[in-house]
C-alpha positions, 0 to 999 in steps of 0.5 A, a space after each residue: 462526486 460523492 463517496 457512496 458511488 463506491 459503495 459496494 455490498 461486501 459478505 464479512 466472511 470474504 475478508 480474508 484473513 490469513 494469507 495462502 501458502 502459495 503467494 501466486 496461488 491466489 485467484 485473478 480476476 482480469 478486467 478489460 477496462 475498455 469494455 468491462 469483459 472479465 476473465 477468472 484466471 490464477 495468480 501465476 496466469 497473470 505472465 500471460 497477460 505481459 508482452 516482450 517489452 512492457 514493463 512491470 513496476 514494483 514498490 520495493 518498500 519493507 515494513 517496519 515492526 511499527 505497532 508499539 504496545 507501551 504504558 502510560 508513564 505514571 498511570 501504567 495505562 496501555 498505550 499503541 502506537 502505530 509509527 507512520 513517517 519518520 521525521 528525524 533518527 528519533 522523532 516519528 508521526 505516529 497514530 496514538 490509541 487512545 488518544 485522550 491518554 495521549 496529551 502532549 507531554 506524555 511519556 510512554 514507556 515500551 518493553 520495561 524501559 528499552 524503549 520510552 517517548 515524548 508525545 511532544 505536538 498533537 497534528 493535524 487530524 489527530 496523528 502525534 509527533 513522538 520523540 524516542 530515548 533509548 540505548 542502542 540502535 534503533 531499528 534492532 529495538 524495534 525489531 525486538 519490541 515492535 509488531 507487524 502492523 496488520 490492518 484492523 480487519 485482519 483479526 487473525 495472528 500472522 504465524 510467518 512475518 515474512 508473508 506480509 512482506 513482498 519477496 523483493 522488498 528492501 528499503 525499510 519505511 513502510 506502515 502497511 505491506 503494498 499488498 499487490 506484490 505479496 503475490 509473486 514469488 522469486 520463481 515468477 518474477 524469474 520467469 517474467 523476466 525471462 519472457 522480456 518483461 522490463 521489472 523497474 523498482 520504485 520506493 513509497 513508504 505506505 502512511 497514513 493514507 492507507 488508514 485514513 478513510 474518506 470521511 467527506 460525502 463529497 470525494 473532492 473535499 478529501 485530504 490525501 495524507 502525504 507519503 515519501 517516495 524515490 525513483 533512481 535514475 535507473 529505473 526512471 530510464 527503464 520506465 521511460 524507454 519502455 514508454 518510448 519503444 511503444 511497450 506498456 507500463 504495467 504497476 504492482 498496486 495502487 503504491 506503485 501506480 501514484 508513485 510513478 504519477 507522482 513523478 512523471 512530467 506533462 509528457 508522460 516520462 517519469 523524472 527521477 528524484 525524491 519527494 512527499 506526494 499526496 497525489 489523489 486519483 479518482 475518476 477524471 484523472 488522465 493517467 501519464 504513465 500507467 497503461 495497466 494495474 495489478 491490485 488487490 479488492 478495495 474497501 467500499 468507498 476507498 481512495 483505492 477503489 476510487 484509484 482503479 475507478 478512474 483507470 477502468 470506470 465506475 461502472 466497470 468497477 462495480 459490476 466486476 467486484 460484484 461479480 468477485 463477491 458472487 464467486 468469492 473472491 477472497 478481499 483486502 490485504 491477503 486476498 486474491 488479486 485484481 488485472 485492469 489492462 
C-alpha cells in the first residue's frame, strides 16, 4: 500500500488558520462509510445523529505550553524545543531545531536563566532526551516561558490560548490539542447527555506521531512513534456496557479512536489499565470497538486519513474530501469537522 493513495489536492487558502468563535459553529460533513452518501450539516447537528444509549469517547488530555524559545549557552544561538514525552520530573524527549546546534552535551538556556537543559542522548529519528535545572516548580516555569505549540501550518498568533484546549480537557501531557473535540461546547456536551448518550473519558497524551509524517512510499514500512495512554476503570465499564447493550461506541478524534483500540481484547471490551501504544491503523484493520468517528480533515497522505480510510474506505474517503475541497471546507487543526457512521 502505498503512501500516495492518500494523496489529495488541498487549495493553500482551505488551511484554516485561526479558530471560530463559536466551537460548535463549525461545518459537518457526515459520511456514511457503508455507501459513501454525504450530508452538509453544522457542527451543533451533530446530537442528531447520536442514539439514547451510544456512547461518546472523549480524550480528556491538555496541552501543556511545550514550545520553548532558548539560546544556545556560549554561542547565544536561537534554539526551540518542542517537549514530547515526559520521561522523569526533569528529563524530556524533545523535538530540537535545529538540530546541528543540538549535539549532545549542549546547554540551552530559556527566559534569562529561569529555565536551562542538557541535551544528554540524540535518539532515534532525531528527537533528543533533555535534561531541566531550574528553582521552583516546573509546570508553572512553563507556564511562564513556554508557547502553545501550533502546528507548522497555522501561521497565524493564537489571541485566546484556551481555543486550543478542548472545553473538558484535564490531565496535562499532550504536544498537540485532540483537534475533534475543540468543537464542543459545555453547553452541547449537556444536551447529549441529556438525550442518554453515555461521555466516557479516556487519556493519550498526543507525541511525536502527530508530526512525524509518512516518509516510507510503501505505508507498512512505517514507524508509529509510541504515545501514553489511560482508561479508568470506570470509564472502561461505561464502553464496554454500552458495547453489551448493543449501543454504538462513537469517538471524538483519531486520539480517542487508537486509544480505545489500544486497550480492547480479542473480544472487543476495552481493559482498563495504562500503557505506550504505538497502534498504526490503515486499510484492512478490523476495528474492536469503534462503530463511528468524529474528526477533523487530515493532511494528504497522513497516518490520520489513512486511520478514517480504513473506517470508511479509500475510496469513500477520497471522494468526500474532494467534495469538502469543492464546497470549502475549512482544513486541519481549526477547521471544520468530519462524521463517518
Amino acid at each position: 500500500m502505498n503512501k500516495q493513495d492518500f494523496n489529495f489536492y488541498l487549495p493553500e487558502e482551505l488551511i484554516a488558520q485561526d479558530p471560530l468563535e463559536d466551537r460548535s459553529g463549525s461545518r459537518l460533513l457526515v459520511l456514511n462509510k457503508d455507501t459513501g452518501e454525504t450530508e452538509h450539516k453544522i457542527f451543533k447537528d451533530i446530537i442528531d445523529y447520536l442514539n439514547p444509549g451510544d456512547c461518546l469517547v472523549i480524550n480528556d488530555t491538555k496541552v501543556i505550553p511545550a514550545r520553548l524559545i532558548g539560546e544556545k549557552e556560549g554561542t547565544g544561538a536561537k534554539v526551540e524545543l518542542l517537549l514530547l514525552k515526559r520521561q522523569d520530573n526533569n528529563t524530556w524527549e524533545a523535538l530540537v531545531k535545529p538540530g546541528r546546534k543540538a549535539r549532545s552535551g549542549t546547554k540551552i538556556s530559556f527566559g534569562g536563566g529561569l529555565l536551562a537543559c542538557d541535551i544528554i542522548e540524540i535518539g532515534e529519528e532525531g528527537n533528543r532526551l533533555v535534561r531541566f535545572y531550574y528553582e521552583g516548580i516546573f509546570e508553572e516555569i512553563l507556564e511562564q516561558l513556554g508557547q502553545m505549540p501550533l502546528p507548522p501550518y497555522i501561521t497565524h498568533q493564537l489571541k485566546d490560548k484556551n481555543r486550543y484546549q478542548t472545553v473538558y480537557a484535564k490531565y496535562e501531557g499532550s504536544a498537540a490539542a485532540p483537534t475533534a473535540g475543540l468543537h464542543f461546547t459545555k453547553g452541547l456536551l449537556e444536551q447529549i447527555e441529556e438525550k442518554g448518550i453515555i461521555i466516557a473519558n479516556v487519556t493519550l497524551h498526543v507525541g511525536l506521531g502527530t508530526f512525524r509524517p509518512v516518509k516510507e512510499d510503501n505505508i507498512l514500512n512505517h514507524h508509529m512513534h509510541s504515545e501514553f495512554y489511560q482508561i479508568e476503570r470506570p470509564e472502561a465499564e461505561k464502553i464496554n456496557q454500552v458495547k453489551k447493550n448493543g449501543g454504538r461506541i462513537i469517538c471524538v478524534g483519531t486520539t480517542s479512536c487508537r486509544t480505545i483500540e489500544s486497550a480492547a481484547d480479542k473480544n472487543g471490551f476495552v481493559k482498563p489499565g495504562s500503557g505506550d501504544t504505538d497502534i498504526f491503523i490503515y486499510p484492512g484493520y478490523e476495528f474492536k470497538v469503534l462503530d463511528a468517528l468524529i474528526t477533523n480533515f487530515h493532511l494528504p497522505e497522513s497516518t490520520l486519513i489513512m486511520l478514517v480510510s480504513a473506517l470508511a474506505g479509500r475510496e469513500h474517503v477520497l471522494k468526500a474530501y474532494e467534495l469538502a475541497v469543492k464546497e470549502r471546507y475549512r482544513f486541519f487543526s481549526f477547521g471544520d469537522a468530519m462524521l463517518v457512521v
